[in-house]
PAZARO-259379 format. One line per 2 residues: number of its first residue (from 0); their letters; for each residue x, y, z of N, C-alpha, C. Coordinates in nm, 2 decimals. Each point is the difference from the previous one (the first is absolute). Example, Ala and Ser with C-alpha at 12.3 -4.5 7.8 and 13.67 -1.06 7.14 Angstrom:
% residues 2
0	as	1.32:-0.57:0.78:-0.09:0.12:0.00:0.09:0.12:0.00 | -0.04:0.11:-0.07:0.09:0.11:0.00:-0.08:0.11:0.08
//
This chain:
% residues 186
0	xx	0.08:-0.12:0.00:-0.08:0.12:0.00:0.09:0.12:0.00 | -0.07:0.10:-0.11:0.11:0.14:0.02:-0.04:0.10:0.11
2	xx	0.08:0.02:0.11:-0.02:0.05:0.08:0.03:0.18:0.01 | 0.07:0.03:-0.11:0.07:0.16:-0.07:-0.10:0.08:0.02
4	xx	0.02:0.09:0.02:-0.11:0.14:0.01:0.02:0.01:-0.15 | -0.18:0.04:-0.04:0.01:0.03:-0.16:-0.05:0.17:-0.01
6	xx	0.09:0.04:-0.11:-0.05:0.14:0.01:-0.12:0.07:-0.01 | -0.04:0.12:-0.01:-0.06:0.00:0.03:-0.07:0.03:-0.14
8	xx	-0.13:0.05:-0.06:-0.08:0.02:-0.14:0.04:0.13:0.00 | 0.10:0.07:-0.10:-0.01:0.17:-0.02:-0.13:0.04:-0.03
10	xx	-0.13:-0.05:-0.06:-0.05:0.08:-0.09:-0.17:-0.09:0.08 | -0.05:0.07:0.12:-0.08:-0.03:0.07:-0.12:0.09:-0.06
12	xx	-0.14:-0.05:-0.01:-0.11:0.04:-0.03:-0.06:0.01:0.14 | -0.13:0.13:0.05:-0.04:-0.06:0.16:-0.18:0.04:-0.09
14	xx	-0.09:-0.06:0.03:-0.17:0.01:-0.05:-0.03:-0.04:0.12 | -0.12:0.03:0.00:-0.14:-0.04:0.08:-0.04:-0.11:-0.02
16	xx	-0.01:-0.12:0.07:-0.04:-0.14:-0.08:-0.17:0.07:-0.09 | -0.04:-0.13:-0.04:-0.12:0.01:0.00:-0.05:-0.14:-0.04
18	xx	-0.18:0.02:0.01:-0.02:-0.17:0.01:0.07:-0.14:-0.09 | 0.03:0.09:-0.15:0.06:-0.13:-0.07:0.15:-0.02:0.05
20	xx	0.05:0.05:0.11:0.15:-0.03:0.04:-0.04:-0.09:0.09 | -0.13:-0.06:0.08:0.02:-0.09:0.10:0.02:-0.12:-0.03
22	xx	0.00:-0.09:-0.08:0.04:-0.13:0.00:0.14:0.02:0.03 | 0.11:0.08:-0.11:0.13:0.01:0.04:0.08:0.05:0.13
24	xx	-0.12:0.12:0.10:0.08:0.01:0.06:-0.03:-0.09:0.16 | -0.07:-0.09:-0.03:-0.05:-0.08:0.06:0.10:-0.12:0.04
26	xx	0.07:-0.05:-0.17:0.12:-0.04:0.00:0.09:-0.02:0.02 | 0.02:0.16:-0.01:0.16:0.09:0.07:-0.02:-0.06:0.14
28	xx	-0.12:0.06:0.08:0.03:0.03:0.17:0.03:-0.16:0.04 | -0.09:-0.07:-0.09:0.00:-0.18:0.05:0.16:-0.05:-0.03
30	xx	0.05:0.07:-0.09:0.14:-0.07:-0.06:0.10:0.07:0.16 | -0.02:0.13:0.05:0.06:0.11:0.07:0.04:-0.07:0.16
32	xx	-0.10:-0.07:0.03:-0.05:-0.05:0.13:-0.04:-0.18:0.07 | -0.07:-0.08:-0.19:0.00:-0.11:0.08:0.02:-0.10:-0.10
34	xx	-0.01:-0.10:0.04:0.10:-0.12:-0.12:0.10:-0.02:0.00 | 0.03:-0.05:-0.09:0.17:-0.05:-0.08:0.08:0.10:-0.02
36	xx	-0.06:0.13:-0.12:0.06:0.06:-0.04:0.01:0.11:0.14 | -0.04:-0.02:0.09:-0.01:0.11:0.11:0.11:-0.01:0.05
38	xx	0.02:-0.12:0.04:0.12:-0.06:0.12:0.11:0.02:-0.05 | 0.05:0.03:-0.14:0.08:0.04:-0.06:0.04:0.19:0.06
40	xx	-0.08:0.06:0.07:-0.05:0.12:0.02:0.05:0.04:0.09 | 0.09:0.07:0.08:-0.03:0.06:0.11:-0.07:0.09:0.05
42	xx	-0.11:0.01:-0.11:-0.11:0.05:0.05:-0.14:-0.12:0.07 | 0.07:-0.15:0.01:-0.13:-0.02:-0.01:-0.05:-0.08:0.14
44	xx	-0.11:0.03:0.00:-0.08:-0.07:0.13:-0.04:-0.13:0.02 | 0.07:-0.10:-0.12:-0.06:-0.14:0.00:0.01:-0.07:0.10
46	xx	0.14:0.06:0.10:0.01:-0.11:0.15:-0.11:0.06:0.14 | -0.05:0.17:-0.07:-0.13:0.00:0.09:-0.19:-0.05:-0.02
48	xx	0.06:-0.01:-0.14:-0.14:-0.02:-0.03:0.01:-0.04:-0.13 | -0.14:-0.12:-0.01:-0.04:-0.04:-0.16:-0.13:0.00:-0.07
50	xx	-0.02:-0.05:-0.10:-0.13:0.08:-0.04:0.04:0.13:-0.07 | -0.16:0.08:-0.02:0.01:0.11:-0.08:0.09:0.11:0.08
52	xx	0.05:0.09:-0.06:0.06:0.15:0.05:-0.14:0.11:-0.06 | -0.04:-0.06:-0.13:-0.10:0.12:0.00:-0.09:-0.08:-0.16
54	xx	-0.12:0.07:0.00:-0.04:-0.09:-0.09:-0.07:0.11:-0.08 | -0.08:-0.03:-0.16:-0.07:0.15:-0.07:-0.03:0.05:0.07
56	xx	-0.10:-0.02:0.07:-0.12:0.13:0.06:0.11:0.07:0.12 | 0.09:-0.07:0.06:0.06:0.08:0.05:0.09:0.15:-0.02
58	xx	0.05:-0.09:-0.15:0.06:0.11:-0.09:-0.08:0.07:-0.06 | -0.14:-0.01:-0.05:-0.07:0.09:-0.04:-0.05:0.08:0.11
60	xx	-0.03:-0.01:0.11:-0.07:0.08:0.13:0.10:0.10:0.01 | 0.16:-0.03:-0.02:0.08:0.13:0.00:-0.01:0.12:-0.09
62	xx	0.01:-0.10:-0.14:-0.06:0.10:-0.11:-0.07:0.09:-0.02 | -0.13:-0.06:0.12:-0.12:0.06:-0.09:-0.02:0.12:0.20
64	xx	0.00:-0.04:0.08:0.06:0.06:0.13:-0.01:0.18:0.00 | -0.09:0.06:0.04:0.05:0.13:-0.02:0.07:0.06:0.10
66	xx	0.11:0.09:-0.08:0.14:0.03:0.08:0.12:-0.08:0.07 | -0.02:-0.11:-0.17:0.06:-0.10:0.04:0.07:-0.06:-0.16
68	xx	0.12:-0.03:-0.02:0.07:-0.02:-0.14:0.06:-0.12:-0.01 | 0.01:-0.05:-0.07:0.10:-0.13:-0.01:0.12:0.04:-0.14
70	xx	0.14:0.02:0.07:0.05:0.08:-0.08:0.06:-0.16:-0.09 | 0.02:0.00:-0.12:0.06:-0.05:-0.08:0.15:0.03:-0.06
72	xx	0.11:-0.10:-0.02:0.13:0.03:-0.05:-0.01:-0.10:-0.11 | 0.06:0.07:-0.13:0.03:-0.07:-0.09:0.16:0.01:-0.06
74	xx	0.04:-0.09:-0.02:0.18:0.02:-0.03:-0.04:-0.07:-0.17 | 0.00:0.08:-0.08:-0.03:-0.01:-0.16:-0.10:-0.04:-0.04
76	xx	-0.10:0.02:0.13:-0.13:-0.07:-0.09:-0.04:-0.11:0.12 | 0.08:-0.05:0.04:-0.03:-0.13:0.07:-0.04:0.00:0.19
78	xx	-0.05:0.01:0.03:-0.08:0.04:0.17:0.16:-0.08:0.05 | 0.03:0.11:0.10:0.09:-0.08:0.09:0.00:0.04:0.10
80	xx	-0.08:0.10:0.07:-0.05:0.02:0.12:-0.13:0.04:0.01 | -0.04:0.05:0.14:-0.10:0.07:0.03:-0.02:0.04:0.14
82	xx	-0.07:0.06:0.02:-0.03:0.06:0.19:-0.16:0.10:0.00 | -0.02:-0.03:0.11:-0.14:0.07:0.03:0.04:0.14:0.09
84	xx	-0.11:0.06:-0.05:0.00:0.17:0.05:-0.12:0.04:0.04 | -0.03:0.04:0.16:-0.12:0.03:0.03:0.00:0.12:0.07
86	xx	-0.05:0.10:-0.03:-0.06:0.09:0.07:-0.07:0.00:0.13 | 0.11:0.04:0.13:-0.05:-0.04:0.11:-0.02:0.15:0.09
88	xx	-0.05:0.10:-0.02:0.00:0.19:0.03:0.16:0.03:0.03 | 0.07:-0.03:0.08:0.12:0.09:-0.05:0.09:-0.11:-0.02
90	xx	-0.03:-0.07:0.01:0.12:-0.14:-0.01:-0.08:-0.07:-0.12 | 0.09:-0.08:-0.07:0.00:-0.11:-0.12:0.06:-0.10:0.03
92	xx	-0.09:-0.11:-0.01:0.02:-0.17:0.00:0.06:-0.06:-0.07 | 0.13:-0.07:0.00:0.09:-0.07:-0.14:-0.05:-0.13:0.03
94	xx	-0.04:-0.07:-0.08:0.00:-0.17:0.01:0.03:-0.06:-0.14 | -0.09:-0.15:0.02:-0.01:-0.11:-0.14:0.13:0.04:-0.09
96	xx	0.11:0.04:0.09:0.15:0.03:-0.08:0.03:-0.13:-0.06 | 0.04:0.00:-0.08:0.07:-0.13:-0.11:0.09:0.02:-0.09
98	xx	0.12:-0.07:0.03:0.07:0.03:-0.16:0.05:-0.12:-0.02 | -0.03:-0.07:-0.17:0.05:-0.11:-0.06:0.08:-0.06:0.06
100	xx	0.02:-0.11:0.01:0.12:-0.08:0.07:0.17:-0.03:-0.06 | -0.07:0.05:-0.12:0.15:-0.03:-0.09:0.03:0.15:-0.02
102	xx	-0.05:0.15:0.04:0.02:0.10:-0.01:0.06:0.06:0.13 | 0.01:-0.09:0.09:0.05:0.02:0.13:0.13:0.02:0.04
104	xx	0.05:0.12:0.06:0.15:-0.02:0.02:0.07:0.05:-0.06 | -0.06:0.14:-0.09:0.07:0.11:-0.07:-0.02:0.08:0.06
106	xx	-0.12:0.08:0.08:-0.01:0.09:0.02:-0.11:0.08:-0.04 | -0.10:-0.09:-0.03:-0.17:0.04:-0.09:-0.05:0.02:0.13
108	xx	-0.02:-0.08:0.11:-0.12:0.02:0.11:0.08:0.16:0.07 | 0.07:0.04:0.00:0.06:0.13:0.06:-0.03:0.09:-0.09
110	xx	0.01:-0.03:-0.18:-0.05:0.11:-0.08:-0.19:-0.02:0.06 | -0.09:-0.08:0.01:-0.12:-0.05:0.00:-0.06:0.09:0.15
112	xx	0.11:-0.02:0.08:-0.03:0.06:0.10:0.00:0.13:-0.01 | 0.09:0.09:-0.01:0.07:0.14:-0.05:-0.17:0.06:-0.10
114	xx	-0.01:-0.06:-0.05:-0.09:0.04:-0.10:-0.16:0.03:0.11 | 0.00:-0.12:0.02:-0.11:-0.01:0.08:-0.02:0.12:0.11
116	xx	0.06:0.02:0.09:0.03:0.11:0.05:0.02:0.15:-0.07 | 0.07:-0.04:-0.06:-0.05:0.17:-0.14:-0.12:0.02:0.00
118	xx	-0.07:-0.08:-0.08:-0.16:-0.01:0.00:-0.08:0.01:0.08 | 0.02:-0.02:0.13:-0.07:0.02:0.10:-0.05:0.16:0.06
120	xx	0.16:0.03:-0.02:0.01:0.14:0.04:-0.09:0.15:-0.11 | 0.09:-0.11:-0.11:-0.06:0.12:-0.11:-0.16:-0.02:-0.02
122	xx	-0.10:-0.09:0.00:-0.08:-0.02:-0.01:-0.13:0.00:0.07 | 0.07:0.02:0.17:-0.09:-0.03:0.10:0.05:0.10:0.11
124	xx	0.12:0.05:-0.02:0.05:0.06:0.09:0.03:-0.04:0.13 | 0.01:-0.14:0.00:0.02:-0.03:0.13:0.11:-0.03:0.09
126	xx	0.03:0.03:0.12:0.07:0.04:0.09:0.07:-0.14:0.04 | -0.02:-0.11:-0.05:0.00:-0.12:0.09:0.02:-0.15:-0.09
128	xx	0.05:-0.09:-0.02:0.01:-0.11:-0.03:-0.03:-0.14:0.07 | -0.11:-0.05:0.03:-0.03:-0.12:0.06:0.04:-0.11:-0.06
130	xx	0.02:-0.15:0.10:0.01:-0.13:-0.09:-0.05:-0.09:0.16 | -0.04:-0.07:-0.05:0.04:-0.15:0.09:0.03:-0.12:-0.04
132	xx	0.10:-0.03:0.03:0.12:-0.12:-0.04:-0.01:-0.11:0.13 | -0.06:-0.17:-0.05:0.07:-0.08:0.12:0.07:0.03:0.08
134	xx	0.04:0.01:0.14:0.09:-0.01:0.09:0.02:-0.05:-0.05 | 0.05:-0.13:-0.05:0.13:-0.12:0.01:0.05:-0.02:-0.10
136	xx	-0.06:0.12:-0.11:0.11:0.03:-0.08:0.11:0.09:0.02 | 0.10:0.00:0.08:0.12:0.11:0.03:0.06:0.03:-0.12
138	xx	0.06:-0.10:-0.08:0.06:0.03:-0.11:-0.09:0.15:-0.10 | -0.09:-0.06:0.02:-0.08:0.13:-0.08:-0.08:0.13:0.05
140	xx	0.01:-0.01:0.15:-0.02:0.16:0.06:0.15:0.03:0.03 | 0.13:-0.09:-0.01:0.10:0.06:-0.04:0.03:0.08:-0.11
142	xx	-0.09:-0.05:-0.08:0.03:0.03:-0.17:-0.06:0.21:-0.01 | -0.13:-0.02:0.12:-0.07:0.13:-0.03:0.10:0.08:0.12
144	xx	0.01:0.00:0.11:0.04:0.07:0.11:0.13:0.00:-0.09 | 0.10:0.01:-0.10:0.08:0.06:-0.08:-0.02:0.06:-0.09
146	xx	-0.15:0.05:-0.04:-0.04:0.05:-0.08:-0.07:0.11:0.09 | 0.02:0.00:0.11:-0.07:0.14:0.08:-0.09:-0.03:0.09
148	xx	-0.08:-0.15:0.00:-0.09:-0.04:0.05:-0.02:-0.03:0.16 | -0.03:0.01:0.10:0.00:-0.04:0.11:-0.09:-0.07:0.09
150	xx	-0.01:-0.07:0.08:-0.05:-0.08:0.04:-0.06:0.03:0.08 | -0.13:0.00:0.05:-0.13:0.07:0.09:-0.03:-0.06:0.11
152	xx	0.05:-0.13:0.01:-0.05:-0.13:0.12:-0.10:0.00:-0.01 | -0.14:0.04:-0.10:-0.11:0.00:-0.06:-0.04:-0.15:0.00
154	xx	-0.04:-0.05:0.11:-0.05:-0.16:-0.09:-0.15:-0.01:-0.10 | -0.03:-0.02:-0.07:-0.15:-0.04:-0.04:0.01:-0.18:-0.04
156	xx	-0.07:-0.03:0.06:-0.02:-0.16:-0.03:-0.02:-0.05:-0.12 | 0.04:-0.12:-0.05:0.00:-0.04:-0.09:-0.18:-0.05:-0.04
158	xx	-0.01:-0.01:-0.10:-0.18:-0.07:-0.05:0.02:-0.13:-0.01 | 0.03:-0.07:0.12:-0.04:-0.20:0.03:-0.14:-0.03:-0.01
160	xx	0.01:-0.07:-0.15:-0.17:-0.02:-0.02:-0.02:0.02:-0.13 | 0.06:0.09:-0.01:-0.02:0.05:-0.14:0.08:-0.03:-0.12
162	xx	-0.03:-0.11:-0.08:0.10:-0.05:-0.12:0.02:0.08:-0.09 | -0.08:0.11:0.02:0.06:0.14:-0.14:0.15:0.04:0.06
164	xx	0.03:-0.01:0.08:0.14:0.07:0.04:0.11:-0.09:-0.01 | -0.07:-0.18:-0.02:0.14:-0.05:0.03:-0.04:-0.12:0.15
166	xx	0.07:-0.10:-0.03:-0.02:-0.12:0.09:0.09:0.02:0.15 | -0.01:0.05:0.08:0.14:-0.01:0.08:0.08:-0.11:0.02
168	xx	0.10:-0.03:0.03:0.09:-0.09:0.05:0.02:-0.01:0.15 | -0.01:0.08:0.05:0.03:0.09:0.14:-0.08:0.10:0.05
170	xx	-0.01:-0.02:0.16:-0.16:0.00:0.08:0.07:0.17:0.03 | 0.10:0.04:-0.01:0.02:0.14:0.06:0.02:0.11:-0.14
172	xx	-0.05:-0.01:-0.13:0.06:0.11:-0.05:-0.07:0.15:0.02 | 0.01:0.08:-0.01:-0.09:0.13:-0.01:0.14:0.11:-0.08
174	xx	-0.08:0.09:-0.02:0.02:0.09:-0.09:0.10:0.15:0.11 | 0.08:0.02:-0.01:0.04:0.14:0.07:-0.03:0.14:-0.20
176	xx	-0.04:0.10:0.14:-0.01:0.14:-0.08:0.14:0.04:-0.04 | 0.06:0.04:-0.09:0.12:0.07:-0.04:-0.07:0.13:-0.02
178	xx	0.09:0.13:-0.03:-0.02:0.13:-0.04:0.14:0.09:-0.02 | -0.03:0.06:-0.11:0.09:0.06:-0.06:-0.08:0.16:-0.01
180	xx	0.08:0.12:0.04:-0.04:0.11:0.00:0.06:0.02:-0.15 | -0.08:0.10:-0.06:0.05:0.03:-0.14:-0.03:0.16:-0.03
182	xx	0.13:0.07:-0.02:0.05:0.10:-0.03:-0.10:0.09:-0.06 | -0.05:0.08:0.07:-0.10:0.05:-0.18:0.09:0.12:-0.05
184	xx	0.15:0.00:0.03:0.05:0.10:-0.10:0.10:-0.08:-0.12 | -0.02:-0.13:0.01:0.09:-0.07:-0.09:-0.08:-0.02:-0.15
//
């Protein structure tokens, strides 16, 4: 297996999904998080959970969501990421983040992020960047708390019961708040 960080796509597209993007990006988040091609991932959650990560209606409820975007990346045409954008009064919610698995490791989820946060600001004006990420994923609120992000000791419980989110493996996961203040003079 090639383990190399691959670079990153110079020439990034960012749109608004819309409904005919949901099968693909349906795809993406399932390739991003669970399965075969996930574990490959260090993005991925397959040792917390199996089953869906997210299914149509879920990605269309984002879509269609008022004050709420599913931002799309294309690197020539081809979807290789994505992240959700919600309108929360002075703060903005990042989630359903995904980037291809074989696109991983250049430096796209930092351009994906960066972007996302532009947009927030310019578009909504907001003062604030929300997430909630597994506790027990460190590796990856490592990934954000280097990106400015910090850690709230915010627990919200995880949805046990509910197969739209994912099968658990483990009786303790829940969710911590991250937050990133964002510049409004940048």
């Amino acid at each position: 297996m090639d383990t190399a960080p691959r670079p990153a796509p110079g020439r990034l597209t960012y749109r608004d999904a819309t409904a005919e993007d949901v099968k693909n990006l349906v795809a993406l988040i399932e390739s991003a998080y669970r399965g075969e091609s996930a574990r490959a991932s260090w993005t991925s959650e397959a040792d917390l959970l199996e089953g869906q990560r997210t299914d149509e209606q879920g990605v269309l409820d984002v879509i269609e969501a008022d004050g709420s975007r599913l931002l799309t990346v294309e690197a020539d045409g081809v979807l290789v990421a994505c992240c959700q954008l919600e309108h929360r009064g002075p703060a903005a919610y990042f989630g359903m983040f995904a980037v291809d698995p074989g696109a991983q490791g250049g430096g796209l989820g930092k351009q994906v992020l960066a972007e996302a946060e532009r947009r927030a600001r310019a578009d909504w004006g907001v003062r604030e960047m929300h997430m909630t990420v597994i506790v027990q994923r460190e590796d990856l609120i490592a990934w954000y708390e280097r990106r400015g992000y910090r850690r709230t000791g915010q627990l919200l419980p995880f949805p046990y019961g509910d197969e739209r989110f994912g099968i658990p493996q483990r009786p303790d996961l829940a969710f911590e708040l991250l937050v990133k203040p964002l510049d409004q003079d940048v």
